[in-house]
C-alpha positions, -999 to 999 in steps of 0.1 A, spaced: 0 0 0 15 36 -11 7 67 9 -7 96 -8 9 131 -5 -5 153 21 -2 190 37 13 171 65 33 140 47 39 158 11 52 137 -18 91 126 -18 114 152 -24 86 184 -17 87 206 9 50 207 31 29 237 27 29 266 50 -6 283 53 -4 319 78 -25 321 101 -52 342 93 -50 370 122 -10 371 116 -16 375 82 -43 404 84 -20 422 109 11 420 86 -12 431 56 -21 461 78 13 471 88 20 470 48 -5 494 41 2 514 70 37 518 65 24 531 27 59 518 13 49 500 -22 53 522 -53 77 547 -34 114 552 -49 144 531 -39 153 536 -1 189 533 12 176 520 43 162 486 25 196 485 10 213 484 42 188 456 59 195 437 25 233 438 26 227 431 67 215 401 57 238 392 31 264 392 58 249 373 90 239 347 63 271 347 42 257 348 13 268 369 -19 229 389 -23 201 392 -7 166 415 -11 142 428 7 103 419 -6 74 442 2 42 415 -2 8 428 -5 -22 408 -12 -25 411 -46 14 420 -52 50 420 -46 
């Protein structure tokens, strides 16, 4: 008998899904649109918490994502 792929036990070789919980997720959309940052120019400051990150992860790049509901 085979198992079949499951949020919990997903097929060989995939990676389970993560759902947000919803009241996290309607806080963080919140704090998006409050902090009115999509569509503005390039800021230095995301620059600096993007190269931040580069370094404590050793890693050559690394970005900074602004995620909205209905875009990035």
């Amino acid at each position: 008998m085979t198992q079949q792929a499951s949020a919990t036990h997903p097929a060989p070789g995939r990676r389970p899904e993560v759902v947000p919980d919803p009241s996290v997720e309607a806080a963080r959309i919140a704090a998006v649109r409050r902090y009115d940052i999509l569509d503005t120019p390039p800021d230095g400051a995301f620059d600096r918490v993007a190269a931040m990150a580069a370094r404590l992860f050793d890693v050559p790049v690394a970005t900074v994502t602004i995620v909205d509901t209905d875009r990035i």
